[in-house]
C-alpha positions as CSV (number, residue, x, y, z in Angstrom):
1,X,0.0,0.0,0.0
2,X,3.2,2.4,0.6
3,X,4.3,1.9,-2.5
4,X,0.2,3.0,-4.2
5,X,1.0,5.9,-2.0
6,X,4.0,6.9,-2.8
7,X,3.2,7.1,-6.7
8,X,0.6,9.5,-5.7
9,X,-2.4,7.1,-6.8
10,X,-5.5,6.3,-4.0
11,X,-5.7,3.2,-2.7
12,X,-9.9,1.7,-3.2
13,X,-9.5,-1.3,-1.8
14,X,-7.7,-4.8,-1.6
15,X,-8.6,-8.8,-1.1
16,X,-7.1,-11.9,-1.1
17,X,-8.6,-14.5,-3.9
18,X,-9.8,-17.4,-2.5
19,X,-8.6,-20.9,-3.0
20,X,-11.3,-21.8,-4.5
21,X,-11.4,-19.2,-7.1
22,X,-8.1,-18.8,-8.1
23,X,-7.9,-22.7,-8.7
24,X,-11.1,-23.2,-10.5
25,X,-11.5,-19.6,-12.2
26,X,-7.2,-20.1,-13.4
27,X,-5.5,-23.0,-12.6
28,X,-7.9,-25.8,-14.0
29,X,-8.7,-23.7,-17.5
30,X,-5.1,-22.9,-18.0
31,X,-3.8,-26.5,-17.0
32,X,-6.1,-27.6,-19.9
33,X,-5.3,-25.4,-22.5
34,X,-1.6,-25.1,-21.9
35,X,-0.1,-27.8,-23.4
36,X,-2.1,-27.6,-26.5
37,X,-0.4,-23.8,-26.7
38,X,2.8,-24.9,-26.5
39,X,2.3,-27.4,-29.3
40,X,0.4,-24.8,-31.3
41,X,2.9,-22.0,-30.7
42,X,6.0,-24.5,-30.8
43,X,8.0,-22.2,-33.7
44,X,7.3,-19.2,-31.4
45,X,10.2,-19.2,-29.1
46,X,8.7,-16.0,-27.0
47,X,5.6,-18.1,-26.1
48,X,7.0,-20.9,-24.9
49,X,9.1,-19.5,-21.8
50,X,5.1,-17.8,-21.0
51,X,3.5,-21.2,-21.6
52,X,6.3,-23.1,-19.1
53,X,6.2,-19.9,-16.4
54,X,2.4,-20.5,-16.1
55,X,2.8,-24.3,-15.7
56,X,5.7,-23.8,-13.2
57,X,3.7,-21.1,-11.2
58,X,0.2,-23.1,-10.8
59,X,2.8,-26.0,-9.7
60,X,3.6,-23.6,-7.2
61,X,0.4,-22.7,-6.2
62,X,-0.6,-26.3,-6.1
63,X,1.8,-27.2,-3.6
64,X,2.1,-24.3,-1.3
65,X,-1.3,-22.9,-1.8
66,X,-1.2,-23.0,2.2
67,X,1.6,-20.4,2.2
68,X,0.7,-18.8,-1.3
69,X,-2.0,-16.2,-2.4
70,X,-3.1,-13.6,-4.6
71,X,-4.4,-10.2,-3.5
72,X,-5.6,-7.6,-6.0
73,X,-5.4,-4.4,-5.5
74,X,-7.7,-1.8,-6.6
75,X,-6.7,2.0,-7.2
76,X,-7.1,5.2,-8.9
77,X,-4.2,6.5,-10.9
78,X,-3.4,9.8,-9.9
79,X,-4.2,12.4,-12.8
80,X,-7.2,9.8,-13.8
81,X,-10.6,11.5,-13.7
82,X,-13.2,9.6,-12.2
């Protein structure tokens, strides 16, 4: 939030995505369509290393998800009429 601040934007709000939602809203959709990517965008060597990071970090997420989470932070940019 210090760092919102200190680039002059106001802070709205923040939450932590549940389990449950980050899992069945990310993780399951992208474990199923990520393998056919990389064999779609196999000539592409910029997608690949996006394809394998995504992989990696729901690995991540699937074995820590006690210690790991995802908060979203909403805020308006300073200059930004609302």
């Amino acid at each position: 939030m210090a760092v919102v601040r200190r680039a002059g934007h106001a802070s709205l709000g923040h939450f932590t995505l549940s389990e449950s939602a980050w899992w069945e809203l990310h993780c399951r959709p992208a474990r199923r369509a990520l393998p056919g990517l990389s064999g779609k965008y196999r000539h592409h060597s910029e997608v690949l290393p996006v394809v394998q990071a995504e992989l990696a970090e729901i690995g991540m997420y699937r074995r820590y998800s006690d210690d790991h989470g995802y908060v979203l932070y909403v805020m308006r940019m300073q200059g930004v009429p609302t």
